[in-house]
VOBA-1610 file (N, C-alpha, C; in pm, whole numbers, padded with zeros to 5 digits, always signed):
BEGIN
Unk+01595-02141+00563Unk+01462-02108+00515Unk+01405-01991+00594Unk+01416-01983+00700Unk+01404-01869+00799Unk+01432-01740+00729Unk+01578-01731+00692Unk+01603-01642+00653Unk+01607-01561+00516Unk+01534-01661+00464Unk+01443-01608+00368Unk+01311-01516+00328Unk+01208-01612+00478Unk+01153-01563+00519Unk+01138-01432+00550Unk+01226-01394+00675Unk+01287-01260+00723Unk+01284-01190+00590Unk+01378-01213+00508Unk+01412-01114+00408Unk+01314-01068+00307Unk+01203-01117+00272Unk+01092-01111+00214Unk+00956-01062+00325Unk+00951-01037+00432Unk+00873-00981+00513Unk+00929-00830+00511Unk+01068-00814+00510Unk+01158-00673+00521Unk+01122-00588+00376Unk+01113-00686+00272Unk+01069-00640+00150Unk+00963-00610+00104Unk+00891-00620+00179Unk+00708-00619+00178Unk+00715-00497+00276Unk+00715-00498+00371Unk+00740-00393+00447Unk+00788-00293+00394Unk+00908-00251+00281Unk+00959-00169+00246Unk+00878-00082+00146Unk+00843-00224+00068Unk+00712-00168-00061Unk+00609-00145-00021Unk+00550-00179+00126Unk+00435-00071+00173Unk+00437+00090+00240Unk+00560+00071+00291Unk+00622+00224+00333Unk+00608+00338+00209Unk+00687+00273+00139Unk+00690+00351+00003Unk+00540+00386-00075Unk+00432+00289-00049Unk+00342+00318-00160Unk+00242+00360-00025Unk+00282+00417+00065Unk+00192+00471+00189Unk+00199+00639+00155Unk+00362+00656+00142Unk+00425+00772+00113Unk+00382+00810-00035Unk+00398+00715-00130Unk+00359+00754-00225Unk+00210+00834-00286Unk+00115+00746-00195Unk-00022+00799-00237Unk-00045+00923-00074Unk+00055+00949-00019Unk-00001+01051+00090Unk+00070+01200-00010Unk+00168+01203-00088Unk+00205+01269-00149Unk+00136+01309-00297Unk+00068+01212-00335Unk-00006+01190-00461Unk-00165+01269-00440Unk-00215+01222-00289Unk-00322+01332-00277Unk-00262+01463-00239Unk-00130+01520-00181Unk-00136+01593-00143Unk-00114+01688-00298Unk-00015+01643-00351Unk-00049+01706-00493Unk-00167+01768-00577Unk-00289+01619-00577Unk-00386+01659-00617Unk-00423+01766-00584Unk-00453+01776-00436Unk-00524+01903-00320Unk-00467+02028-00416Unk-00339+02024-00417Unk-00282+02154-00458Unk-00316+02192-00598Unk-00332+02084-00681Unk-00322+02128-00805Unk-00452+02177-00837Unk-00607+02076-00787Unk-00704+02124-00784Unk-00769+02254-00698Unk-00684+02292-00597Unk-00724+02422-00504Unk-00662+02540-00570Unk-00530+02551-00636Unk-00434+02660-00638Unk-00449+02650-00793Unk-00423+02597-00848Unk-00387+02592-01032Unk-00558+02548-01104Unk-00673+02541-01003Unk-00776+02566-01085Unk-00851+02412-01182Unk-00688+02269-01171Unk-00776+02213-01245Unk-00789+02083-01202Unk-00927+02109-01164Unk-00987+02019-01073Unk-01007+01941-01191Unk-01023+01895-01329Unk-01083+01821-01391Unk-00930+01693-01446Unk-00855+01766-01456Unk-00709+01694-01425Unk-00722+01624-01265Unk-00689+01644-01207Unk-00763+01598-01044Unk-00774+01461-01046Unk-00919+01489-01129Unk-01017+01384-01094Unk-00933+01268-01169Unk-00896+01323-01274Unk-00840+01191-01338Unk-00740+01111-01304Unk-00668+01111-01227Unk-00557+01064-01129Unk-00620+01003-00998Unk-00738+01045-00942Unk-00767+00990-00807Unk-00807+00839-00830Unk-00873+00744-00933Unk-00885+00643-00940Unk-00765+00524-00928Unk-00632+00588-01007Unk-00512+00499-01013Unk-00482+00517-00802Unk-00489+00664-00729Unk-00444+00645-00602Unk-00522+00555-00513Unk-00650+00555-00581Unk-00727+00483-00512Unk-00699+00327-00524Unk-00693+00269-00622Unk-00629+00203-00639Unk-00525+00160-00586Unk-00414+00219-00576Unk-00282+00181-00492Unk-00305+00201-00372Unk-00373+00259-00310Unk-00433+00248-00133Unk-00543+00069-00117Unk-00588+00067-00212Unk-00706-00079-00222Unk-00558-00201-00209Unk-00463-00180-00311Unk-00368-00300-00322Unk-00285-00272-00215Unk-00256-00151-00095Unk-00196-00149-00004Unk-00256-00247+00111Unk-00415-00221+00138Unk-00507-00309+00242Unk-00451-00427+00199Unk-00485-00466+00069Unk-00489-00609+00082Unk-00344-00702+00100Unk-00189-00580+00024Unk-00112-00674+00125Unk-00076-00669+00237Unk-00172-00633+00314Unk-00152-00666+00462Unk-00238-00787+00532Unk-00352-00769+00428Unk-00451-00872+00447Unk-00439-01049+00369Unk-00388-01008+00246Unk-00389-01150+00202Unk-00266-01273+00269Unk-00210-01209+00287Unk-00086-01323+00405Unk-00145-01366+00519Unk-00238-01310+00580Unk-00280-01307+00686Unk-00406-01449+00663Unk-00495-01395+00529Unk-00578-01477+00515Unk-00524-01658+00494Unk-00439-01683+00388Unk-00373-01714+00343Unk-00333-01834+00472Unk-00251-01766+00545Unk-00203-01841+00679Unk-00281-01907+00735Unk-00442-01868+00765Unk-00532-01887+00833Unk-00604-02016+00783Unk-00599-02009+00645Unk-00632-02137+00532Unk-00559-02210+00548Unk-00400-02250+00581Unk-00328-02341+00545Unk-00300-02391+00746Unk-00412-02357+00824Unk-00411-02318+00969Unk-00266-02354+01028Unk-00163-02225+00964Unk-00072-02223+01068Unk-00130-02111+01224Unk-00040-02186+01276Unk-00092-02119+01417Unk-00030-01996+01444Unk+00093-01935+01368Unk+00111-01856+01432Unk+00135-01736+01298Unk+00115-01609+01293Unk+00152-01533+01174Unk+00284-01479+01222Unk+00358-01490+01095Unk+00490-01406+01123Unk+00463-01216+01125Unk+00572-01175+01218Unk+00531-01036+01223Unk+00667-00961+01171Unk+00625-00886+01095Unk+00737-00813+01051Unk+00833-00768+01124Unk+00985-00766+01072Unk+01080-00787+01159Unk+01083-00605+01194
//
């Protein structure tokens, strides 16, 4: 069961790396497209979905945490 555990903390971990990278690349795009190519109104329309995927990044770091705290285990597992 442990090692289940493990393997699903490694996987969470992986899918936050990725969607860290994802939306640091996603504004950096924006920046460019709205500074250099003029269309800031395209822009805008994309910043709600990044915003978005930065809001569902907080919270899985937060809802395991909460979660644990409810069911009062004493100790949180930390990513391997």
């Amino acid at each position: 069961m442990d090692e289940i555990r493990i393997i699903l903390l490694r996987i969470i971990k992986i899918m936050q790396v990725l969607i860290i990278l994802g939306s640091s690349a996603s504004f950096i795009y924006l920046g460019v497209l709205a500074i250099y190519h003029k269309k800031l109104d395209e822009a805008k329309k994309f910043l709600p979905w990044i915003l978005l995927g930065l809001i569902i990044l907080i919270t899985s770091y937060t809802i395991p945490v909460i979660i644990l705290s409810f069911l009062e285990v004493k100790e949180v597992p930390k990513f391997p």
